[in-house]
C-alpha positions in Angstrom: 0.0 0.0 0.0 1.4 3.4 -1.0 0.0 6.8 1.1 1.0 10.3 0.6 -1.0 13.9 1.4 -0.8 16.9 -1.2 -2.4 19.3 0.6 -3.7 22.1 -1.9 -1.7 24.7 -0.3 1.2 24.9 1.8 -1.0 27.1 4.5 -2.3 24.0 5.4 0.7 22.4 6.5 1.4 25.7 8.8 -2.3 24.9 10.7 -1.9 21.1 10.4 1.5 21.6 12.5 -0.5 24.2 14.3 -3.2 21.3 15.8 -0.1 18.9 16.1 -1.5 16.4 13.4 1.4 16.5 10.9 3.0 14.1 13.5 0.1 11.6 13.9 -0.4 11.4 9.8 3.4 10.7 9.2 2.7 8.0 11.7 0.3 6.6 9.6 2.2 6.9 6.2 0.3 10.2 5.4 3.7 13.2 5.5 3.6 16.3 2.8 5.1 14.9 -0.5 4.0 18.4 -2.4 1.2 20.9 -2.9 -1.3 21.7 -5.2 -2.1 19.5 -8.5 -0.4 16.5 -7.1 -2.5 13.3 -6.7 -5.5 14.6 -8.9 -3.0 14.6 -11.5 -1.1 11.4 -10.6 2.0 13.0 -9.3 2.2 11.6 -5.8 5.1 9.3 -6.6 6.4 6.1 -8.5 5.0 3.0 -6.8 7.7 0.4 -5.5 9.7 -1.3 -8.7 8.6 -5.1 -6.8 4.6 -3.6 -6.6 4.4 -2.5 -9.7 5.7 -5.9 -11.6 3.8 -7.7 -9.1 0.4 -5.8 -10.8 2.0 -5.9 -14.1 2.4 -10.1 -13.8 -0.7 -10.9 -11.9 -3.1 -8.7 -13.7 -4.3 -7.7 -10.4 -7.2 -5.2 -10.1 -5.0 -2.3 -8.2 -7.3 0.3 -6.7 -6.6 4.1 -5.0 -9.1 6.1 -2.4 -8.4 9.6 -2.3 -9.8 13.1 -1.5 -9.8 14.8 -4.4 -12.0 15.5 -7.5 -10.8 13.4 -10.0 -11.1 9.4 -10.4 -10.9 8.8 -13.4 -9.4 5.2 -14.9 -5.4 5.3 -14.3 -5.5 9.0 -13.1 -3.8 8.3 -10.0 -1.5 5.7 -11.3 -1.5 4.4 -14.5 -1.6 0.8 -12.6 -4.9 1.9 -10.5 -7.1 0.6 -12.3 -10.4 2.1 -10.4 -10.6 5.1 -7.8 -12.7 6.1 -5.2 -13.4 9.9 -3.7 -13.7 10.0 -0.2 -13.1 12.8 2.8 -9.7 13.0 4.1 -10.6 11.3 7.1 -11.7 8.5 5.2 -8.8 7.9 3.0 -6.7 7.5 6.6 -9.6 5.0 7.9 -9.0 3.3 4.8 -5.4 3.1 4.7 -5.5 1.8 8.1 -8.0 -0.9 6.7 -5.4 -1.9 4.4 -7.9 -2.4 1.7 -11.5 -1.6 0.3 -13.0 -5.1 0.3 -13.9 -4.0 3.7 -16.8 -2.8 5.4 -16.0 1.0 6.4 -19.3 1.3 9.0 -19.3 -2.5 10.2 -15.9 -4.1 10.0 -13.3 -3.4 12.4 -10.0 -1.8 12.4 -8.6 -4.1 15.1 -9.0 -4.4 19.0 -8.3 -2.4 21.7 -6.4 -3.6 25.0 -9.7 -5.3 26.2 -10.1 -6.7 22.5 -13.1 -5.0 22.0 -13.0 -4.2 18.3 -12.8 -1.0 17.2 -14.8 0.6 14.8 -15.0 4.0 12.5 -17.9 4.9 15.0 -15.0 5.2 17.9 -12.4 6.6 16.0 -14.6 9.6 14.1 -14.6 12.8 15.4 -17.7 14.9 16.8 -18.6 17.9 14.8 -18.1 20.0 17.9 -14.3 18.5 18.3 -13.5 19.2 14.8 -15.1 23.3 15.0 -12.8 23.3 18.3 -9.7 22.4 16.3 -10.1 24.4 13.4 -11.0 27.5 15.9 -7.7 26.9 17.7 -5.5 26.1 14.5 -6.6 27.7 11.4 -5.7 31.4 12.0 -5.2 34.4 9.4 -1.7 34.9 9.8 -0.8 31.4 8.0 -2.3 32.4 5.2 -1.0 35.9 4.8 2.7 34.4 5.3 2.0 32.2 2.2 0.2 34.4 0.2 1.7 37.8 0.4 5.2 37.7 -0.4 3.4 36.2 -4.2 2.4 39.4 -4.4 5.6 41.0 -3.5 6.6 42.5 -7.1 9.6 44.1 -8.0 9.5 46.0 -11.2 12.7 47.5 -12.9 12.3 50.1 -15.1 13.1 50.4 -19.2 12.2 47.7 -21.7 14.6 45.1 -21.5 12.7 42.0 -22.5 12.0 41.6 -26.2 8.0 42.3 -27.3 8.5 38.5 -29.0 8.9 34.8 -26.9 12.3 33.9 -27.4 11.1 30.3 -28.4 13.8 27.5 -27.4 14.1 24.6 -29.7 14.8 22.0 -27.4 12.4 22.5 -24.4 9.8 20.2 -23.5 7.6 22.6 -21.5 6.7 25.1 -24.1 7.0 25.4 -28.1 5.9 27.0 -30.8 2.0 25.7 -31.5 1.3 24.8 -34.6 -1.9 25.5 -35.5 -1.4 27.1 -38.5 0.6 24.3 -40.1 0.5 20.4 -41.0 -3.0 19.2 -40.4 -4.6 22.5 -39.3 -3.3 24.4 -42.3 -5.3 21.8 -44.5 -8.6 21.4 -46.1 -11.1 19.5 -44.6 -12.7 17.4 -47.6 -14.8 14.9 -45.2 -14.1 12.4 -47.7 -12.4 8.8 -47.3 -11.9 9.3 -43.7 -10.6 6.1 -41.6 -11.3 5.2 -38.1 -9.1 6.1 -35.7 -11.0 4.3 -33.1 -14.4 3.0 -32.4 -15.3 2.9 -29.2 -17.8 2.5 -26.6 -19.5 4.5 -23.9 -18.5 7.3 -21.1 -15.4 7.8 -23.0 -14.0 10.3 -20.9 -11.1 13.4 -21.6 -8.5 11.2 -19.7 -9.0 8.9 -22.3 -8.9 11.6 -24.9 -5.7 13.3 -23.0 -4.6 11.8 -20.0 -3.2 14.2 -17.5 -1.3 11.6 -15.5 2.2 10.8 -14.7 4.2 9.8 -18.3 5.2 6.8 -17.7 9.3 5.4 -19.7 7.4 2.7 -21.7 4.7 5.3 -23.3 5.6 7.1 -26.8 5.8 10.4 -24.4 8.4 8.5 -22.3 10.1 7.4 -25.1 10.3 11.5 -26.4 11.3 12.9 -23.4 14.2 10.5 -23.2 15.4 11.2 -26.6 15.3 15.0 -25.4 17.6 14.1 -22.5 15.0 14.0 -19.6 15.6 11.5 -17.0 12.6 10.0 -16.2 12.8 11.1 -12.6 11.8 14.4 -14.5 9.6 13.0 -17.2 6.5 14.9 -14.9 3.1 14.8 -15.7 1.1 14.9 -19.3 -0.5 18.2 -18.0 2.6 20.2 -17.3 4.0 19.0 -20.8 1.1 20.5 -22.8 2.5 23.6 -23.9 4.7 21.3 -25.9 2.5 19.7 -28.4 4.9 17.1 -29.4 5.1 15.9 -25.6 0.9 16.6 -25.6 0.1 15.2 -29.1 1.3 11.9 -27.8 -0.8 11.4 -25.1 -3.4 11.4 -27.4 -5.4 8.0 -26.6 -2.5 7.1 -24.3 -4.8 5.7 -21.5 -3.6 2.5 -20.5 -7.4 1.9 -19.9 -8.6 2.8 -23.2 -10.9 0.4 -24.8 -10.7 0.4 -28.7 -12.4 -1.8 -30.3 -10.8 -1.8 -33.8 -8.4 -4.4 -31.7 -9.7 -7.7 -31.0 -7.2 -10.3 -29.4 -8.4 -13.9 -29.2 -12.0 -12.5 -29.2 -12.2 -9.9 -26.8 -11.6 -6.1 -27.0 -7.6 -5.4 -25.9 -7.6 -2.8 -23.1 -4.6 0.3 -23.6 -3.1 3.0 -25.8 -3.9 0.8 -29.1 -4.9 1.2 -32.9 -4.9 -0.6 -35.7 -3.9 0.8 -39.3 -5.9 0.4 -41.7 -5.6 -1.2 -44.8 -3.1 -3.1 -43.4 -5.2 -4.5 -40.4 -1.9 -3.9 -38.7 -2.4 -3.5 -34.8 0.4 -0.8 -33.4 0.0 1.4 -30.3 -1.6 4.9 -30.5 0.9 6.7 -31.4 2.6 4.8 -34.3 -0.9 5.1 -35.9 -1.0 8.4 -35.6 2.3 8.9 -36.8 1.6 6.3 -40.1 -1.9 7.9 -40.7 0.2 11.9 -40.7 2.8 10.7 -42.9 0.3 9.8 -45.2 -2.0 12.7 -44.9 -5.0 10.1 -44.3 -8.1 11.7 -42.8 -9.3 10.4 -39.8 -13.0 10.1 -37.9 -13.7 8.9 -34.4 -16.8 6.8 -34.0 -18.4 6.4 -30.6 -21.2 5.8 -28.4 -22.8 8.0 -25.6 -21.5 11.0 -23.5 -18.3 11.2 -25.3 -15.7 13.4 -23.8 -17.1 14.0 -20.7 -14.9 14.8 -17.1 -12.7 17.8 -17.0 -13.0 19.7 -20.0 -9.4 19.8 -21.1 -8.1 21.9 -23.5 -6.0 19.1 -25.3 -8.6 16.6 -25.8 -9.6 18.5 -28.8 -6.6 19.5 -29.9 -4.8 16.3 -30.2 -7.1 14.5 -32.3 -7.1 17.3 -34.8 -3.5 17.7 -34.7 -3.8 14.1 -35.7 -5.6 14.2 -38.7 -9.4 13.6 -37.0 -11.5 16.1 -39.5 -14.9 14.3 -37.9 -16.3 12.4 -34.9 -19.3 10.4 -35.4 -21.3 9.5 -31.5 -24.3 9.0 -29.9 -23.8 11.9 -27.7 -21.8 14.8 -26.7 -20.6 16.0 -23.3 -21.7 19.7 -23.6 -18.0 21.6 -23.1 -16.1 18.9 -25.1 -18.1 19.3 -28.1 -17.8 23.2 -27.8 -13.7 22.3 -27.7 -14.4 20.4 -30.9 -16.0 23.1 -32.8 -13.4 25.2 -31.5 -10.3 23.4 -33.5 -12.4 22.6 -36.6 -13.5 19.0 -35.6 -16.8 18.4 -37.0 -19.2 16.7 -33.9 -21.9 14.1 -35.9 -24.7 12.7 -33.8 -26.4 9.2 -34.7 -30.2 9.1 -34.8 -32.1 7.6 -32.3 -31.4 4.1 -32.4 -28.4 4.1 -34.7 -25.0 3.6 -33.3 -21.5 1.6 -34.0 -23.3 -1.5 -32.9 -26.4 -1.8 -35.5 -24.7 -0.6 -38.4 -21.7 -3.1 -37.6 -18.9 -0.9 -37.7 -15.2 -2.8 -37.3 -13.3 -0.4 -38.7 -12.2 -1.3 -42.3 -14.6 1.5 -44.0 -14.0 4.4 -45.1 -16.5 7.6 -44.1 -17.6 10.6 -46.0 -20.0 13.3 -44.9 -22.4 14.9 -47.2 -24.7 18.1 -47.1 -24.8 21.7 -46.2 -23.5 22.0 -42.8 -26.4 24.2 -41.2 -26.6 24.3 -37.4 -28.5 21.3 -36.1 -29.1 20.1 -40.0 -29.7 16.9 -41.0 -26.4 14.9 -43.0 -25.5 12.0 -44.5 -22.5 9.7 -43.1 -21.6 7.4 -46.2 -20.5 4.5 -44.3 -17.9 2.5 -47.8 -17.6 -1.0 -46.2 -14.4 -3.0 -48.0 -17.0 -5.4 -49.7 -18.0 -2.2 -51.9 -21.3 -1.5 -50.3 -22.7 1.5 -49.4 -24.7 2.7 -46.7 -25.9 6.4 -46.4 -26.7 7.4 -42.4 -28.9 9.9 -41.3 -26.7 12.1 -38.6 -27.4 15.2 -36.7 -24.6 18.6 -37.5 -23.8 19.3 -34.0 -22.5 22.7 -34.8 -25.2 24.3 -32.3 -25.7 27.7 -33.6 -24.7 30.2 -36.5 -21.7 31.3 -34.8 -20.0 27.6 -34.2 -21.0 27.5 -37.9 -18.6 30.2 -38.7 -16.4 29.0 -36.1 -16.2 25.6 -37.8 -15.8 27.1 -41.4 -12.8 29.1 -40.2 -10.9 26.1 -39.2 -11.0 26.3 -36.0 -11.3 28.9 -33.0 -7.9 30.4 -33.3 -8.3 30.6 -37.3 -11.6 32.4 -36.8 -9.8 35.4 -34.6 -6.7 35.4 -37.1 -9.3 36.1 -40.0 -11.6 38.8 -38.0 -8.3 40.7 -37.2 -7.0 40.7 -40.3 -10.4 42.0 -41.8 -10.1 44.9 -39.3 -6.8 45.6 -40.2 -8.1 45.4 -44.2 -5.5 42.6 -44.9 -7.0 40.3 -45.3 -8.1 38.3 -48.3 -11.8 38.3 -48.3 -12.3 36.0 -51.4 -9.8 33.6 -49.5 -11.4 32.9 -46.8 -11.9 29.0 -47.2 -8.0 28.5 -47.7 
């Protein structure tokens, strides 16, 4: 069992030592490893080398309780494969437990020196205890000794930095984006589009984009170690993301991920997997995307329901259209992640009731056009070309919501959109150019 507490700021640990608990929790396993983003972002540390092989070997169903707000598959650890929200007070019961395949109001936590057992009922604080310590701890002054000296600003006068980002070749952190190049830069026809995945329900953005730890063995592991990192500084997906060729690699890099383009011995393969198409070659994620670039292939995602929901990140958008994605075909639409799409030039299709992967028996060898006027909420036509030569027109509904994602969409893309409208104020720009 691994513990660690990231309290969101370090005031925290000033009114923790304050009430004498920081002792008493790095009794229990529970001492300060960092602040802020930490475990919601799966930073709270490697697990042991002997753990983690033992998971790896055994298969074993690894789980994490912590208090936080995010628990999504492999978030924590990419080896966790299910997490659990609780208060803090019941991710230390829990630790003490040792496990959750235990009964947290009814199973006991040991004995005392009577051997009665001991349950959470003993051990939980009264309301009124708790409002005594937080009167007694939690003062004013703890948080103006973190906070203030943030805001302690020296400014030298003169211009001495240049107007323009010196932009450094090398880093990892922060590069040039390149959203007005490669895939971006190109037309979207909407024609012979491949599957880059199918795939099922609740598909979440840490499926889209992970935000986790990058782990050596992943195609962003393998990047940062050609840069020279060490993976004791490989960090987290999140921090990388002003780097898009750190981000664009995380793109469907959760180990969780369930695509179903890859079938082994019958059942859907769980991980960061695709398979290229003609070929029928299965490769991870990011060789896909890399084979499918290099050939300038258009790509379409098809799904089922509530696709992209969870924490509406920027880069689960952004790194399927920097791969090539020009459409996604799904049953449904978590409401932020569809406004992300429209906002880099992805194209959200919704099945008709009743229609989905399943009933028009979708495996991934067809190719995909859309036809008709893109209108908001308009009726289109998904041409589904199977490889037997058949042909099979679908009836989908043009997410693009209102006039303005129209425009939005027809300008490539968010960032496209405010290039053009400046450069019409400026009278630059190219009004009978608009499409290119």
């Amino acid at each position: 069992m691994k513990s660690s507490l990231a309290p969101g700021s370090k005031a925290v640990a000033l009114y923790l030592d304050e009430a004498k608990l920081t002792t008493e929790l790095e009794q229990l396993g529970f001492g300060v490893v960092a602040f802020a983003c930490t475990t919601c972002n799966g930073m709270s540390g490697a697990l042991d080398p002997a753990i983690q092989q033992e998971i790896i070997d055994r298969d074993l169903y690894a789980t994490a309780v912590l208090s936080g707000n995010r628990n999504f598959d492999g978030r924590i650890h990419p080896y966790a494969k299910q997490a659990f929200l609780a208060s803090p007070a019941l991710v230390v019961a829990y630790a003490i437990a040792g496990t959750i395949r235990f009964d947290i109001e009814k199973d006991s936590f040991g004995t005392d020196a009577t051997g009665k057992p001991i349950l959470l009922k003993d051990l939980w604080p009264s309301d009124a205890e708790i409002d005594a310590v937080v009167a007694a701890s939690v003062k004013p002054e703890q948080f103006r000794r973190v906070y203030e000296p943030m805001f302690r600003i020296s400014v030298e006068s003169g211009p001495k930095v240049s107007p323009l980002y010196d932009w450094r070749a090398q880093s990892t952190y922060i590069r040039r984006p390149p959203y007005w190049e490669g895939a971006l830069a190109g037309a979207r026809a909407l024609k012979g589009m491949r599957p880059l995945a199918v795939l099922g329900d609740n598909i979440t953005t840490d499926h889209l984009s992970p935000s986790n730890a990058i782990m050596a063995s992943s195609a962003a592991g393998e990047y940062l170690a050609k840069m020279g990192l060490p993976e004791e500084d490989f960090n987290s997906y999140a921090t990388h993301r002003g780097d898009h060729l750190t981000a664009q690699r995380a793109t469907f890099a959760n180990p969780t991920l369930k695509n179903e383009m890859v079938v082994v011995d019958g059942k859907v393969k769980t991980g960061s997997l695709a398979r290229i198409e003609p070929e029928g070659k299965v490769t991870r994620m990011w060789e896909a995307i890399e084979t499918y670039m290099a050939r300038k292939q258009p790509l379409i995602i098809i799904a089922g329901a509530d696709y992209g929901q969870g924490s509406s990140r920027d880069w689960a958008a952004k790194g399927v259209r920097l791969a090539g994605v020009e459409a996604i075909a799904a049953e449904g639409f978590e409401r932020i992640h569809r406004t992300n799409l429209v906002g880099m030039g992805v194209l959200p299709l919704e099945f008709k009731p009743g229609v989905n992967r399943k009933s028009l028996g979708i495996d991934g060898t067809e190719t995909f056009d859309v036809i008709g006027e893109r209108k908001p909420r308009a009726d289109l036509t998904l041409v589904v070309h199977r490889g037997n030569g058949e042909r099979v027109d679908v009836p989908v509904t043009c997410r693009l919501d209102t006039a303005e994602e129209v425009s939005i969409y027809e300008a490539g893309g968010v960032l496209q959109r405010f290039a053009r409208d400046f450069l019409e104020q400026l009278g630059t720009f190219p009004i009978s150019e608009q499409g290119k």
